[in-house]
SESEBA-765072 format. One line per field, with one value per residue (C-alpha): residue number from 1; residue in one letter; chain; x, y, z. Coordinates in steps of 0.001 Angstrom, whole numbers, plus 500000, padded with zeros to 6 digits. Example, Ala and Ser with C-alpha at 12.3 -4.5 7.8 and 13.67 -1.06 7.14 Angstrom:
! SESEBA-765072
nr	1; 2
rest	A; S
kette	A; A
X	512300; 513670
Y	495500; 498940
Z	507800; 507140
! end
This chain:
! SESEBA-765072
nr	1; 2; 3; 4; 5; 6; 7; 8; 9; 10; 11; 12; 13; 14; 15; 16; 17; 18; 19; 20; 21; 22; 23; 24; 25; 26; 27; 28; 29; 30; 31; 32; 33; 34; 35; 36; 37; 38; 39; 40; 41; 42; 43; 44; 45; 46; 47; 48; 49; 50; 51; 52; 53; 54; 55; 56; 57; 58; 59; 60; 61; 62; 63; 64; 65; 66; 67; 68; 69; 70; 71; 72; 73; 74; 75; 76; 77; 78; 79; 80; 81; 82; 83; 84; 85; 86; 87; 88; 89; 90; 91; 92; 93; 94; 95; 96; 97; 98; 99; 100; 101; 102; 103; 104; 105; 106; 107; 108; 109; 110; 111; 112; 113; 114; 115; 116; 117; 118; 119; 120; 121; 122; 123; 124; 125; 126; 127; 128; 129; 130; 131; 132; 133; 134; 135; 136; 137; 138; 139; 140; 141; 142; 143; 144; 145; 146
rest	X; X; X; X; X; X; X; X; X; X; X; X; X; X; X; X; X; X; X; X; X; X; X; X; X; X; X; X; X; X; X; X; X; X; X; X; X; X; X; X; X; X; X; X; X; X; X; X; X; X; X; X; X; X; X; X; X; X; X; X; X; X; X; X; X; X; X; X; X; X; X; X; X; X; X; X; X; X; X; X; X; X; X; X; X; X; X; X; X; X; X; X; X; X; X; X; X; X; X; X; X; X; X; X; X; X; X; X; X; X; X; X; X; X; X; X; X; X; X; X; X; X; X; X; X; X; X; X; X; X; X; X; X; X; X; X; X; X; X; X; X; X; X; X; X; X
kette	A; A; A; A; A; A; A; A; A; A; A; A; A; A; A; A; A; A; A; A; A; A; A; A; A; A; A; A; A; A; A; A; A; A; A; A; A; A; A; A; A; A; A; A; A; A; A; A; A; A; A; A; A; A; A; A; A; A; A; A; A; A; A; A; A; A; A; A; A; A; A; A; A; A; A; A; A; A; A; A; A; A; A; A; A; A; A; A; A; A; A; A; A; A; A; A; A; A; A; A; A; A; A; A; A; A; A; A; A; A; A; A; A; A; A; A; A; A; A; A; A; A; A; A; A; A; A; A; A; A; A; A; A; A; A; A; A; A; A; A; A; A; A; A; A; A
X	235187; 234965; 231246; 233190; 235633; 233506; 231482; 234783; 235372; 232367; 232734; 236188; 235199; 231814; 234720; 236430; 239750; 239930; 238451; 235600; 235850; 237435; 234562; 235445; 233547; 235502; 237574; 239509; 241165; 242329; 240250; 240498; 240976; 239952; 242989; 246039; 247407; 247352; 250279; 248510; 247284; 250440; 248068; 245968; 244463; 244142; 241768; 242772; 241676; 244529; 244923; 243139; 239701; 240109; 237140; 237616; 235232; 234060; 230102; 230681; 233082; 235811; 239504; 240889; 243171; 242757; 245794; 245672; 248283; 248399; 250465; 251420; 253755; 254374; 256006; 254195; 250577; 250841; 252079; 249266; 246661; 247776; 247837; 244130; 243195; 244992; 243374; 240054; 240237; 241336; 238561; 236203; 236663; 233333; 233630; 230032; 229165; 231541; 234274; 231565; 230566; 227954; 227861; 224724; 223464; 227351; 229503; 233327; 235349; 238816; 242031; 244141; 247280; 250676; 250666; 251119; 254251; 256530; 256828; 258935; 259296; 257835; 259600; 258180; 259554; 255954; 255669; 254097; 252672; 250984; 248413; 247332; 243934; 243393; 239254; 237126; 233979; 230568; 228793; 225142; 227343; 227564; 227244; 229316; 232053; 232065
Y	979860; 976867; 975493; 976376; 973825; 971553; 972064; 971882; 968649; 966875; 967999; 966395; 963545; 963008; 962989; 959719; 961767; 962450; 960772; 962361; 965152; 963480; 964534; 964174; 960907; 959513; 956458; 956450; 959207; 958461; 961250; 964999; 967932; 971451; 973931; 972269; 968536; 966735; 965300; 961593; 959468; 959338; 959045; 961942; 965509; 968843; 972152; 975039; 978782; 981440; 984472; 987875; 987844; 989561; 991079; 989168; 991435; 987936; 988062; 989486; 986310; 986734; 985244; 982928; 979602; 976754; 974601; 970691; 968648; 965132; 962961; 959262; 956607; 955676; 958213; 956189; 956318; 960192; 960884; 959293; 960412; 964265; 963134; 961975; 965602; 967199; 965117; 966023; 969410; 969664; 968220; 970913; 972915; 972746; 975562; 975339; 976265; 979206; 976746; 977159; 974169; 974598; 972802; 973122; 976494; 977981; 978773; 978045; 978362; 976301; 977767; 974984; 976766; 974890; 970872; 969314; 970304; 967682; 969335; 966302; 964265; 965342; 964552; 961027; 960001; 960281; 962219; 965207; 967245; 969996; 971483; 975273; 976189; 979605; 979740; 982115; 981733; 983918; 981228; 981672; 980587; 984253; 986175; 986512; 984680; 982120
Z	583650; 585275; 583715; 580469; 580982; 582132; 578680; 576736; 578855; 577892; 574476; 574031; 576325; 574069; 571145; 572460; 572360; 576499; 579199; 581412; 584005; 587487; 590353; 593914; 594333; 591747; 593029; 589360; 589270; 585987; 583793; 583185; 585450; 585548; 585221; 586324; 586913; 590519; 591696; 591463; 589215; 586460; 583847; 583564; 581177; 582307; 580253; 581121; 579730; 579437; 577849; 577749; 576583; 573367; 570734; 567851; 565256; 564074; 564782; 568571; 569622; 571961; 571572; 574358; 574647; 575652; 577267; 577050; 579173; 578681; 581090; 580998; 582128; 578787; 576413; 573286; 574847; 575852; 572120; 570932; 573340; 572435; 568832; 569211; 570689; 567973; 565050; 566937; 567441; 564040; 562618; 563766; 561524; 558872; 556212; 555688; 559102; 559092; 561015; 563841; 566288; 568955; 571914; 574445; 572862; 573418; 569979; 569572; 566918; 567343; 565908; 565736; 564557; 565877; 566792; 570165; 571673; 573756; 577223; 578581; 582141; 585297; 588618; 588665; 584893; 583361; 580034; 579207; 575931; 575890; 573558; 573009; 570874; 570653; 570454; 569345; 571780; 572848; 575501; 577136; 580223; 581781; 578604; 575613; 578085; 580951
! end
């Protein structure tokens, strides 16, 4: 699961809509995480995968979600960044492909069905919104699934 985040990282990040994976020899640690949100930095984006793996019947894909937290000082800027990931993820939908998109020889299709969702303030007064996409997905990371 984990090289599929990374994947949907770099995909987003190769967008302009998040900023790049955070690796431990990072010294900003202003970026994206895998599955859940440090403490530190207060501006930071988190992927995570939930969900049970389900058959979708749709050309042998399989149904998860993905989970996008934004957080930010500034209530304005974290709107807009989870705005930005909305608009994106929005956008890749292509009927002509079959509302397909490959990245790296893997095949996701994004459901974007409800909008960002205001989650609030954390315990150090930065803001918070939160964005689910169920995907349809069959990777060649580990078979038909990360």
């Amino acid at each position: 699961m984990e090289q599929l985040l990374q994947l949907l990282i770099k995909f987003f990040a190769d967008g302009g809509v998040v900023p790049p994976e955070v690796k431990d020899d990072d010294t900003n640690r202003e970026g994206t995480y895998l599955y859940e949100l440090p403490t530190e930095p207060r501006n930071a984006v988190s992927f995570n995968l939930y969900g049970q793996l389900i058959p979708s019947g749709h050309k042998q894909f399989q149904l998860t979600h993905l989970q996008i937290v934004v957080r930010n000082r500034d209530s304005a800027v974290a709107a807009q960044m989870i705005q930005r990931i909305f608009d994106f993820a929005t956008s890749l939908t292509d009927p002509e492909k079959d509302g397909i998109q490959e990245i790296d020889g893997n095949y996701f299709m994004f459901d974007v069905q409800n909008g960002p969702v205001r989650i609030g303030q954390d315990a150090h007064q930065n803001m918070l919104w939160s964005l689910s996409i169920p995907i349809k997905c069959r990777t060649a990371i580990g078979g038909v699934y990360g």
